[in-house]
N, C-alpha and C positions, 0 to 999 in steps of 0.2 A: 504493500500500500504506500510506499515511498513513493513520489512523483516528481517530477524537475517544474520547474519553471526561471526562466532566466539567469540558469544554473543556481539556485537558491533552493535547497528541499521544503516543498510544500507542505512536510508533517516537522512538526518543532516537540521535542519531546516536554517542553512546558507548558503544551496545551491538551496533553492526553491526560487522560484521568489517573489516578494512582498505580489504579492494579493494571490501564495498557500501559502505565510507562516502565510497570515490574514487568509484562510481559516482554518490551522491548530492551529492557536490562537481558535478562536468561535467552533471548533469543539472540543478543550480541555476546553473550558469555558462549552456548553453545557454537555459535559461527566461527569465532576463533579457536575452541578447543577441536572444530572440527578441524580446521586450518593446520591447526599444531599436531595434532595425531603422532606424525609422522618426523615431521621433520622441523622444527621451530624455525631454525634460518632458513626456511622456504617461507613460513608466516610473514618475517620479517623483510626478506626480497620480494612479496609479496603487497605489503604495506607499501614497501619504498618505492617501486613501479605505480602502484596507486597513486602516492603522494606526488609522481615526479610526469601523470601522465597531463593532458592540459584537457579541456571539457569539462561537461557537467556529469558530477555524478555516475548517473546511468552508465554514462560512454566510459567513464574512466575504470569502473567496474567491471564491466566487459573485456575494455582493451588488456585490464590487468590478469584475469582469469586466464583471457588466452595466452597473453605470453608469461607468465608463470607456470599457470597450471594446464596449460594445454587444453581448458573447455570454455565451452560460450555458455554464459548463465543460466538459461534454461536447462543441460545438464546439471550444472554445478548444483543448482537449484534441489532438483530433482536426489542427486547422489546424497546432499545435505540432508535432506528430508526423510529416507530412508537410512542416513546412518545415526538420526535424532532418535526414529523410530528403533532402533536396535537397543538403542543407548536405554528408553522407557523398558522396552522388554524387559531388557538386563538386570533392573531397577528391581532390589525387594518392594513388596506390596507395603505401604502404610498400617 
């Protein structure tokens, strides 16, 4: 639900309510540990391709996936999504 506009992101996490902006903490805590799994300086060569690409958002996000991680977001998306899902499985029951 993130959106661009005039490269500025349309959602400000000081205008979500409590519990989305606890969801959008755990959903960038997971993002990154999916990131690091593997290999932390690919996290961080990762970052630095982000920070160093020019555009908004969206594109930079993109451009960074593929030359880091060799996918275009819609996988990356997807892979993230099913390795959350493994991560809950995992997970003792409350």
């Amino acid at each position: 639900p993130l959106g661009e506009a005039d490269g500025r992101s349309l959602l400000r996490l000081e205008a979500l309510s409590p519990q989305d902006r606890a969801v959008a903490y755990v959903q960038a805590q997971l993002l990154v540990a999916y990131l690091a799994r593997e290999d932390r300086a690919a996290l961080w060569d990762f970052f630095e391709t982000y920070a160093a690409t020019p555009g908004v958002a969206a594109e930079r996000l993109e451009r960074a996936l593929q030359q880091r991680l060799g996918v275009d977001a819609v996988t990356f998306s997807a892979d993230w999504r099913a390795w959350v899902q493994t991560q809950l499985d995992a997970a003792p029951a409350p």
